[in-house]
N, C-alpha and C positions, 0 to 999 in steps of 0.2 A: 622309227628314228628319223625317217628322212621327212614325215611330215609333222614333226615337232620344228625343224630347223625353219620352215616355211610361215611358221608361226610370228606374229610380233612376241616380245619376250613377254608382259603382264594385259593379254588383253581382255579388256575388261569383257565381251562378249561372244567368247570363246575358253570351254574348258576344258584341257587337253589332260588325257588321262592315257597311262601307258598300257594298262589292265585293269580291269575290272572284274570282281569274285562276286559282283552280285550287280544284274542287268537293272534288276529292280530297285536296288538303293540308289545305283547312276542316276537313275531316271526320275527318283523322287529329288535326287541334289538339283537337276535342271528344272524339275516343276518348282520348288522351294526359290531359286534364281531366277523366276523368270524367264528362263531360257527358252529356245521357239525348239532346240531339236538334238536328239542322240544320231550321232554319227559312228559305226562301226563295223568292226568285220570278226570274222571268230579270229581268236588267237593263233591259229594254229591257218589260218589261211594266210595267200602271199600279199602282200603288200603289191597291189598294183594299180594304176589309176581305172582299171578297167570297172564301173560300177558294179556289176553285177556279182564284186567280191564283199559291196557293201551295204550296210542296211540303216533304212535312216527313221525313225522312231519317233513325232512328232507329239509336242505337249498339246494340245486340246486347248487348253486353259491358257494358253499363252496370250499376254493381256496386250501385245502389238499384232497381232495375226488380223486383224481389222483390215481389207484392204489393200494389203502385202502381192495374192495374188493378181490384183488390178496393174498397180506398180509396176509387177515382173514382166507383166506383158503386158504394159506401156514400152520397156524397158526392149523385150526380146524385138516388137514389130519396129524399134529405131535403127535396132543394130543391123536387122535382116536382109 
């Protein structure tokens, strides 16, 4: 709940879902979208910011992944 409020309300690149009955339909609704990645944790774990409660599941095929991680670390060695 608390990280739907942190959400913009329709964003277009971001699909926020409360539960999921099947990891593998999720995951084809983001390959279908274009989306670069599944973010989750099991249902029954605590909501915490700590990573290691979460698992992130990357599309392969995602057609902006060109470069991205050049970017991030242009990005990581500005802030450093």
């Amino acid at each position: 709940m608390h990280l739907r409020k942190l959400l913009p309300q329709h964003p277009k690149s971001v699909l926020y879902v409360d539960h999921a009955t099947s990891g593998t339909k999720l995951f084809q609704v983001i390959c279908d979208r274009d989306m670069e990645v599944v973010v989750a944790k099991q249902a029954n774990a605590r909501y915490t910011p700590d990573a290691t409660t979460w698992v992130k599941i990357k599309n392969r095929q995602y057609s902006e992944a060109a470069g991205r991680q050049d970017f991030f670390n242009r990005v990581k060695t500005r802030h450093a």
